[in-house]
Steps between C-alpha positions, in 0.01 A plus 500: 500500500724826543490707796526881419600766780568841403698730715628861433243740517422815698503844486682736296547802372405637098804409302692295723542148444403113679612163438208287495563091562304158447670183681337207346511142615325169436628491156801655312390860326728401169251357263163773653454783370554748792259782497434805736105693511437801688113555665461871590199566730156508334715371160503135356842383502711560217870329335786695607769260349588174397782279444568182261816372499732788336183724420354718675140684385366858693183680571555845291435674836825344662720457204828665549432514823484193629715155465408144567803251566495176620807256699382166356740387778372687817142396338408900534382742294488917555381764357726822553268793463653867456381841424214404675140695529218484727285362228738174568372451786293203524551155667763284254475171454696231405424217264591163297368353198512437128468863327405790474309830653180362619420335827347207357876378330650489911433213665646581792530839746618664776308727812670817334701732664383893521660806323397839597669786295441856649580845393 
């Protein structure tokens, strides 16, 4: 089992920037694949980024944008988010598996944290 808590999130302003964070524990995050999914009201929830090892995959909405890194040795991952706009805003969450950008390849998740981006 691996616990998944997200921290990070609130509110900001269009084009500034937050430092989103997933403390996992249970297990060690090195051999997952370490995902994060945003859920925007009234939306399904959707891959943001995702993290394997040395590579690293992106929604085209976020790319350039956004980073995922992860400490293998402070078992966290983040997501640092900049230039951001309101249509980021969305609850993020935070997830381990074995792939991908679908839900179905995380076995594992957090509560989410929220992200509101206003003008």
């Amino acid at each position: 089992q691996v616990q998944l808590v997200e921290s990070g999130g609130g509110l900001v302003q269009a084009g500034g920037s937050l430092r989103l964070s997933c403390a996992a524990s249970g297990r060690t995050i090195s051999t997952y694949t370490m995902g994060w999914f945003r859920q925007a009201p009234g939306k399904e929830r959707e891959f943001v980024a995702s993290s394997r090892g040395s590579i690293a995959a992106y929604a085209d909405s976020v790319k350039g944008r956004f980073i995922i890194s992860r400490d293998n040795a402070k078992n966290t991952v983040y997501l640092q988010m900049n230039s951001l706009k309101p249509e980021d805003t969305a609850v993020y969450y935070c997830a381990a598996g074995w792939g991908g950008t679908t839900m179905n390849q995380y076995n594992y998740w957090g509560r989410g944290t929220q992200v509101t981006v206003f003008l």
